[in-house]
N, C-alpha and C positions, 0 to 999 in steps of 0.2 A: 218754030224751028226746033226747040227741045222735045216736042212732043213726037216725032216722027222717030229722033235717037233713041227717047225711051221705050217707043212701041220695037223697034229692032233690038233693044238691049233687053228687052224681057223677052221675045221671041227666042234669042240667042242663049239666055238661062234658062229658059224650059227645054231646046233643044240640047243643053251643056247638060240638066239633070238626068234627062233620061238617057242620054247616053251616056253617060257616068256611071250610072246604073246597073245598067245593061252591058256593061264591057267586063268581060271576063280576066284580063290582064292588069294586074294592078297599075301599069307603068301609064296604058290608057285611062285610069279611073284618075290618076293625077293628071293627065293631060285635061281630060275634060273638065276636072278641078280648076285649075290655073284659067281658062277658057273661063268660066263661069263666077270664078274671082275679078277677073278683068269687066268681064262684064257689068257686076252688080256695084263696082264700084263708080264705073262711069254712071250706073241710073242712079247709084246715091249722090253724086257728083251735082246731076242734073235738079235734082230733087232739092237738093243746095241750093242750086243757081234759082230754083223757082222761088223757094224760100225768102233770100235776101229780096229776088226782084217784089215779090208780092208783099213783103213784110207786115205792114199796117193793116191792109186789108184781108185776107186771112191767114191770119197767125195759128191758129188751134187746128183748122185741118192738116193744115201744113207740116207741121209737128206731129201729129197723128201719122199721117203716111210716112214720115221718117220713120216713128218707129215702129211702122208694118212695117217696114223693110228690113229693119235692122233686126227684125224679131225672125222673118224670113231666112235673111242671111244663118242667123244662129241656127236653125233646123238645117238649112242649106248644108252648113259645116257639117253640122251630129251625122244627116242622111252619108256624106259621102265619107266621115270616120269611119262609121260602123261597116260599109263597103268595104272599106281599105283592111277595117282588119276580120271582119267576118265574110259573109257571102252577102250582106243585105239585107235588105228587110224592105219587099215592095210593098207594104200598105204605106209606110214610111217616103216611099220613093212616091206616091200617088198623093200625099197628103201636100208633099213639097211642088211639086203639079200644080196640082186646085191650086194652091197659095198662090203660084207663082201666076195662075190663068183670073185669078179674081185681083192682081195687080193690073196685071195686063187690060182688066176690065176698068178697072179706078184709072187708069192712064188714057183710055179713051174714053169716057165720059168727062173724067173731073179734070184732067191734068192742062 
């Protein structure tokens, strides 16, 4: 049941990045921010829930994909700062992408 939320919750932050990105009005570069904050906190939510329930058996991966995420999220924030206060930077906006499609990829093999 967690693995279906999380494949919708990183679909929903690839679709919250790039149209972040891609919006020319700062008021929608926050909307999609906010979108995209909701979202990655429920996949770390879930990433939680997987953690406790699997604890003894693997503990090291598990902790590992936390802090993919948590290192993701951090680019997450920088890509849409520098948005809010520049024009962007899309090799930035394409990096945060990959990240977010080579999650996507660990969530449906490993998760």
């Amino acid at each position: 049941m967690i693995k279906p939320i999380a494949e919708v919750m990183v679909v929903i932050l690839i679709i919250a990045t790039i149209g972040g990105n891609h919006s020319k009005k700062e008021k929608h570069v926050a909307d999609w921010l906010g979108i995209a904050r909701i979202a990655y906190f429920i996949l770390l939510t879930l990433s939680v829930i997987k953690l406790i329930t699997n604890y003894p058996v693997v503990l090291i991966p598990n902790i590992l994909w936390l802090l993919y995420l948590i290192i993701v999220y951090i680019y997450l924030e920088n890509t849409f700062r520098l948005k809010r206060e520049t024009f962007g930077n899309p090799l930035r906006t394409t990096r945060v992408t990959i990240a977010l499609l080579i999650a996507m990829i660990v969530i449906i093999v490993f998760f």
